[in-house]
C-alpha positions, 0 to 999 in steps of 0.5 A: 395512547390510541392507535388510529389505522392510519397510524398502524399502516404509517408506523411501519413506513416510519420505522424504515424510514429511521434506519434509511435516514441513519444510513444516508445521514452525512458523516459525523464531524468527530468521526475518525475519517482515513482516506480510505481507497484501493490501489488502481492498476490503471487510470482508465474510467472503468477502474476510476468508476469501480473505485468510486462506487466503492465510496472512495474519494482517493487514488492510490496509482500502484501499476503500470509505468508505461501507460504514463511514459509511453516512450519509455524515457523513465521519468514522468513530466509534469504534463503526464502527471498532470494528465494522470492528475486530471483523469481522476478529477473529472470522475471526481476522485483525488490523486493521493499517491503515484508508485515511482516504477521500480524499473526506472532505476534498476542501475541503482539497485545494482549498484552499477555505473549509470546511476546517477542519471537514474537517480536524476530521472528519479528527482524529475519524476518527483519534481514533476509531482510536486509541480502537479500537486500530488501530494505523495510517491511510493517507492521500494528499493531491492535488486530481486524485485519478484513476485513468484517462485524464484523467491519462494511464493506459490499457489494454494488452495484455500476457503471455497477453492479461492487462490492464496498466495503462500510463501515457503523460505525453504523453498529457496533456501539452498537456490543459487544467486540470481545471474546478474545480481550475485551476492550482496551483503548488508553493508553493500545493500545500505550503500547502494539504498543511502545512495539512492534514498539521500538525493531523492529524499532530498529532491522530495523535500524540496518539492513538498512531496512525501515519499512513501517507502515499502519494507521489503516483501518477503521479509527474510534477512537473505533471498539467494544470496541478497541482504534484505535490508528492510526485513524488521522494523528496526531496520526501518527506523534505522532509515529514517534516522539516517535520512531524517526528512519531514518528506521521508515515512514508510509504507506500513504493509500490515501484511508484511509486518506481520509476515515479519513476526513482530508485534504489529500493534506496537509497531504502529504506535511506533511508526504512528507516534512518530507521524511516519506512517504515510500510508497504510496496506491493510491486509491478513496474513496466516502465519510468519517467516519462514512460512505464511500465506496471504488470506482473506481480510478476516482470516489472518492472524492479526486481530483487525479490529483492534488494529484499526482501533490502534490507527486511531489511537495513533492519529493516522489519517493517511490512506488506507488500502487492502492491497494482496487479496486471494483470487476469487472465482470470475475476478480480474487479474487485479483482484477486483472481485477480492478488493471489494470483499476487503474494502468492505470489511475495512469501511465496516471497521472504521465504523465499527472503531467510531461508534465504540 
């Protein structure tokens, strides 16, 4: 075929043009699409932008109580929610899931008198929810809600002088019982959580709303004296037996799945096979209890990859997030700067598992 010179100066152009339009062509019909996201500390535009230009269409609303409940009522009605609602829909975003604030009933996870006004705020919140039409609520259930060295967690140097999160059991293993909480066995723990988790379920149920429950985080059978319940799947299947509802799943922390030891792959046919799976935090851990630290996305243990290509297997359509992230050199507090390194590499591999 002749080449004119025209055609040598276009034939470059056109050969841009192809990736270009591939790149900025419209999903596929028959791709796997979960609702991939990030969790928001806030509901302001800043962070509702960020979370856009990430390509994201779904709020995952993990943070701050008080920015809904200003007065501090421990409960949200529907006109707060549906605030919150509203804030994400003018940026064109969706409120997927709120995370009810743990504070809210601190009765209840210490098994004290006053509970069931804890519990009754519990079913307001999650009536108002539905009455909105937000689909899900998260929520987690231990009396020794901490995040830092009182259970084990410390700082650690890692790639590039980032900051990881480690956790060490030993070095809590000989600490006292935390004041004010004691020591708490197994059975006392599932008293204290069936109480709780049967009326709110129930409330949930009712409301059209599915409850999203997080496994306990470190996952040691014991912290100071208290029994962690959801320290091993098992245990976690044993809830949904005890309490089966449509409206009742679990969080799938692959982090602190991982953290437990188990084979995650399994673990999410499992959960996945039984459409319990009702929302995913995507994120790499290096080694198990009693050790193990929280690392970037692409350096843990787990093989993340054939992960995602398990979610598919499964049918998992749910939101996907990469939660924990190692702090970065100039990021935020929320680890902005390190959930955008995540997300990216969790978009790549959603593309990656549909064009295999």
């Amino acid at each position: 075929m002749k080449i004119t010179r025209r055609g040598a100066l276009l034939s470059p152009l056109v050969a841009m043009a192809v990736p270009f339009a591939a790149w900025n062509a419209p999903e596929r019909r028959d791709a796997w699409n979960p609702k991939l996201s990030e969790n928001l500390p806030d509901l302001t535009p800043a962070s509702l932008r960020w979370l856009k230009q990430l390509g994201c269409k779904h709020v995952i609303y993990q943070d701050d109580a008080d920015l809904i409940d200003p007065a501090h009522k421990g409960y949200w009605t529907a006109a707060e929610i549906q605030g919150a609602k509203k804030a994400c829909e003018e940026v064109g975003l969706i409120l997927e899931s709120m995370l009810i604030p743990i504070k809210y009933y601190p009765k209840a996870r210490l098994g004290l008198p006053g509970r069931d006004e804890e519990i009754d705020k519990a079913c307001r919140t999650i009536r108002a929810a539905g009455e909105v039409g937000v689909p899900m609520m998260e929520w987690r259930f231990w009396p020794d809600f901490f995040w830092d060295e009182r259970v084990g967690y410390y700082e650690t140097e890692g790639r590039g002088g980032a900051i990881y999160r480690a956790f060490d059991y030993h070095r809590v293993k000989d600490a006292p019982p935390f004041d004010g909480i004691g020591v708490v066995d197994e059975k006392e723990m599932w008293a204290r959580f069936l109480y709780f988790a049967k009326p709110v379920i129930a409330a949930a149920e009712k409301a059209g709303v599915r409850l999203s429950m997080h496994p306990n985080d470190p996952p040691v059978p014991v912290m100071r004296g208290v029994a962690r319940i959801f320290h091993h799947p098992d245990n976690l299947r044993r809830f949904l037996q005890e309490v089966p509802s449509p409206a009742s799943g679990i969080t799938f922390c692959q982090g602190t799945i991982t953290e437990m030891g188990v084979n995650v792959f399994e673990e999410i046919r499992s959960f996945g096979r039984l459409g319990k799976i009702f929302l995913v935090h995507f994120r790499a851990v290096r080694g198990k209890v009693p050790r193990y630290t929280e690392v970037f996305i692409d350096e843990g243990d787990v093989d993340m990859l054939a992960a995602m290509k398990t979610y598919k297997e499964v049918g998992y359509t749910g939101p996907m997030v990469s939660d924990h992230t190692p702090r970065l050199q100039g990021d935020t507090p929320w680890g902005h700067l390190g959930r955008t390194y995540s997300h990216g590499y969790l978009r790549a591999l959603v593309q990656a598992v549909n064009g295999a």
